[in-house]
C-alpha positions as CSV (number, residue, x, y, z in Angstrom):
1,X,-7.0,55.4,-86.9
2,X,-5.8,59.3,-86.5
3,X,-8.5,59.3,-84.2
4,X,-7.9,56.1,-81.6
5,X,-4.0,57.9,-81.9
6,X,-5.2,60.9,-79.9
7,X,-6.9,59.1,-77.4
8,X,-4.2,57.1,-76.5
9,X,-2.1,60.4,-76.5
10,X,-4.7,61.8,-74.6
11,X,-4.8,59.3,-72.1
12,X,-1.1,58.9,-71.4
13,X,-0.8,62.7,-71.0
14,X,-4.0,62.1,-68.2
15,X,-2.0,59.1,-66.8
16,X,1.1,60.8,-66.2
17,X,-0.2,63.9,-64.6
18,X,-2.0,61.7,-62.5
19,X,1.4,60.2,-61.1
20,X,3.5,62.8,-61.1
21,X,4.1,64.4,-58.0
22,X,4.9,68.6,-57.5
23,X,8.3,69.5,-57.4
24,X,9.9,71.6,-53.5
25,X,11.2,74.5,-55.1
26,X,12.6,76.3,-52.4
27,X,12.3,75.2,-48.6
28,X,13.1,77.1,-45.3
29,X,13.8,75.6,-41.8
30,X,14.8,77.0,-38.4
31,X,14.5,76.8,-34.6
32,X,12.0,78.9,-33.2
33,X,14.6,80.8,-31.3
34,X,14.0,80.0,-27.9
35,X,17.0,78.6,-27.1
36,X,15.6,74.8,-26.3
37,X,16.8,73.3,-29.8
38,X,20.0,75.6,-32.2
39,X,19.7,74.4,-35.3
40,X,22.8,74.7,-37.1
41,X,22.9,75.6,-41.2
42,X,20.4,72.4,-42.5
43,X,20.6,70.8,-46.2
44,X,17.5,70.0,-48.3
45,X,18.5,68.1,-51.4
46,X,15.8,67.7,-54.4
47,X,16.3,64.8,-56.9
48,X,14.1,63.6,-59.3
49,X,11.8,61.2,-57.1
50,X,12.4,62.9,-53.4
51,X,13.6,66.0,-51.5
52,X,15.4,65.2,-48.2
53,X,15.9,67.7,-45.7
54,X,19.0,66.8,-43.4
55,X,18.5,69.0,-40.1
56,X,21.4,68.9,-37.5
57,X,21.4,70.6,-34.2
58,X,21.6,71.1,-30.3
59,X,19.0,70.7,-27.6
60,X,19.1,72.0,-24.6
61,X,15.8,71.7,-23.1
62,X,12.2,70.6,-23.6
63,X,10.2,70.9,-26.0
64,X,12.0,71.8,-28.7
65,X,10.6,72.9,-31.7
66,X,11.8,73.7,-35.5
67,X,10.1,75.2,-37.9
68,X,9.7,74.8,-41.5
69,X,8.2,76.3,-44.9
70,X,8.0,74.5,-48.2
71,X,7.2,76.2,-51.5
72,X,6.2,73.6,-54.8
73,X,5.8,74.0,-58.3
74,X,1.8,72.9,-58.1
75,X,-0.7,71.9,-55.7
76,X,0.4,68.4,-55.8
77,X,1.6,66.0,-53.7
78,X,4.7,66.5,-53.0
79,X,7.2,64.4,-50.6
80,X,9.6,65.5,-48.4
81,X,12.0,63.1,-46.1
82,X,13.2,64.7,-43.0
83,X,16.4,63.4,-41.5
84,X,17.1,64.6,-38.1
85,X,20.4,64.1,-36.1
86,X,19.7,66.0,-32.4
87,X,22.6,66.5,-30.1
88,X,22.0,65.7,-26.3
89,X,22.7,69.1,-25.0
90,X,20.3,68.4,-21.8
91,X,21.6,67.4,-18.2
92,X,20.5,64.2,-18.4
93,X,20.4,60.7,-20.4
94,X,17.4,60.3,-23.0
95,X,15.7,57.3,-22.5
96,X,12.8,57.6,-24.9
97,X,12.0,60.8,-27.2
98,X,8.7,62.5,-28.5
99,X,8.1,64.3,-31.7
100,X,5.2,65.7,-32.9
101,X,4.7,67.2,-36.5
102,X,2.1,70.0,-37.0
103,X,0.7,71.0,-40.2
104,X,-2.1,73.3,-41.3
105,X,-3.0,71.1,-43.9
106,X,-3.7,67.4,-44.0
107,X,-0.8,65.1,-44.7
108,X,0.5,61.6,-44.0
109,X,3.7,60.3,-42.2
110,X,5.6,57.4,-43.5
111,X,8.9,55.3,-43.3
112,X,9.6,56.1,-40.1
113,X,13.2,55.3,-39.0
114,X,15.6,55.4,-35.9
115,X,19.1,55.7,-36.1
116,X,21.8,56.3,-33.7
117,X,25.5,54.6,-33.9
118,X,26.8,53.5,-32.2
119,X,23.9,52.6,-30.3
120,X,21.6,50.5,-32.1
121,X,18.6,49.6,-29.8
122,X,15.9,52.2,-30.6
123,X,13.0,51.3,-31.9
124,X,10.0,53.2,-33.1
125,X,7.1,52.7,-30.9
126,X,4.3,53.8,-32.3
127,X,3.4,56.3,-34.8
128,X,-0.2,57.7,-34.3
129,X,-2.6,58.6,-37.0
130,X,-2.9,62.0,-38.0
131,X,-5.7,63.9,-36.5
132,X,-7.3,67.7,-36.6
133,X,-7.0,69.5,-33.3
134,X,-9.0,72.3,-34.7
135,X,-6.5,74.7,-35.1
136,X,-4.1,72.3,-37.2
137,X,-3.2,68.3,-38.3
138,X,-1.1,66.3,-36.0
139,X,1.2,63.6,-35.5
140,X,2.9,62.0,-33.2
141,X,5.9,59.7,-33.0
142,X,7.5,57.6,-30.4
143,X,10.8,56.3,-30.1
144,X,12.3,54.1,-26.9
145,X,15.2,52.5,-26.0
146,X,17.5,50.1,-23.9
147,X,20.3,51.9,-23.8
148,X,20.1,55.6,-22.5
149,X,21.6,58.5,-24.8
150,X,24.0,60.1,-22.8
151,X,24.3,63.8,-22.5
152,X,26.7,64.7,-25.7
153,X,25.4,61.6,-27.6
154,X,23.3,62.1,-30.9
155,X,19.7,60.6,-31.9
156,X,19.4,60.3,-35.3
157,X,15.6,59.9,-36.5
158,X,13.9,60.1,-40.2
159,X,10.1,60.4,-42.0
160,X,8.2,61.4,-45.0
161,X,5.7,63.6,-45.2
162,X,3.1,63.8,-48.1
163,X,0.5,66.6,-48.5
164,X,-1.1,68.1,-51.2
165,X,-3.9,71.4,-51.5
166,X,-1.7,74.3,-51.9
167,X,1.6,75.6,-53.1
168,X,3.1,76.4,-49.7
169,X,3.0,74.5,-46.6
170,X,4.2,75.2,-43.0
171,X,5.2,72.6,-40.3
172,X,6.3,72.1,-36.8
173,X,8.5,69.4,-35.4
174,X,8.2,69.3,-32.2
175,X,10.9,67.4,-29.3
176,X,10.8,66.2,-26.5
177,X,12.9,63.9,-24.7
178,X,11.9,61.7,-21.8
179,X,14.9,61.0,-18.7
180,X,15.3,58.3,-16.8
181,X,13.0,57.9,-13.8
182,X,15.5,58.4,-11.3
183,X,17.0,61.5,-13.1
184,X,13.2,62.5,-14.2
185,X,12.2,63.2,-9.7
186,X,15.7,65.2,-9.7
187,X,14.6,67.5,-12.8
188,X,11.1,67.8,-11.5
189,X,12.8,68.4,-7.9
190,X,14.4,70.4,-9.5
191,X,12.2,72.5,-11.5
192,X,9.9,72.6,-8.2
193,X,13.0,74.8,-6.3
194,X,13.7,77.1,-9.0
195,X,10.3,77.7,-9.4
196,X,9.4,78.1,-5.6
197,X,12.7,80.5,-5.5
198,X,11.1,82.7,-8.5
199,X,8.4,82.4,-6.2
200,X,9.6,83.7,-3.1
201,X,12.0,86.4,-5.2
202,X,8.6,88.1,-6.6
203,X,7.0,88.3,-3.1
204,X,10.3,90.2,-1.8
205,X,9.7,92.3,-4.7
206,X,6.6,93.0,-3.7
């Protein structure tokens, strides 16, 4: 009798380590500091099932990219939702919008989301599997729309990420947003006469 008691002790102890999931202990987030996305102060609250990090900030140009470091409790698998609500700082309406999430280690996304009031006709697209580049894991996630995000507008966009194999992880999430196709010839116009007068500037130079 004593013994079948262990062994059922034994097992649950087995079955819940098997379920449980590590704990975020500490997490850090910030813009790479090139000026295309200012991140302002972000949030990351832990509760007993999930830790959501609420990011909030400006961008200005493309690609954007914010950077992030999460610390655990054990080598896991722990889960961390990322909710995202990007100001459009560019000179021109956002018609669709890229991001990309790097990792060094495996992971999966899931429950991704679009939300942007008052506008309520984005849709997800298409999330791609994750895949090795060689250098690290990546993901990519597409979101389009109707109805153009004006310039001073917000898109508001979530996911989870899962991973597991170490105690400290790193990620990238990467932005980009697409302009209409009209305004797209005037950026690349644009872009093409700044570039030709950097051009021109360096041969005076020389």
């Amino acid at each position: 009798m004593e013994k079948r008691a262990i062994i059922v002790i034994v097992l649950a102890v087995l079955a819940c380590c098997s379920i449980s999931n590590a704990s975020i202990t500490n997490l850090a987030y910030a813009s790479d500091g090139d000026g295309a996305f200012v991140c302002t102060p972000y949030n990351w609250e832990p509760n007993t099932n999930e830790f959501t990090l609420s990011v909030y900030g400006d961008q200005y140009w493309a690609p954007g990219h914010m950077l992030g470091d999460v610390y655990t409790d054990t080598a896991e698998d722990p889960t961390l939702t990322i909710s995202s609500a990007i100001e459009n700082d560019t000179t021109f309406a956002w018609t669709a919008y890229f991001v990309n999430v790097y990792m060094s280690t495996n992971f999966t996304i899931s429950n991704v989301t679009v939300i942007n009031p008052p506008i309520t006709n984005w849709t997800v697209v298409s999330v791609s599997p994750v895949t090795y580049t060689g250098s690290n894991y990546v993901a990519s996630i597409e979101y389009d729309t109707g109805t153009p995000i004006a310039i001073g507008d917000e898109l508001d966009f979530s996911y989870k990420l899962s991973f597991l194999g170490s105690t400290h992880y790193s990620f990238t999430q990467e932005m980009t947003p697409v302009p209409e196709p009209g305004t797209l010839g005037l950026v690349t116009i644009s872009g093409l006469l700044v570039g030709g007068f950097e051009l021109a500037r360096r041969r005076r130079r020389a």
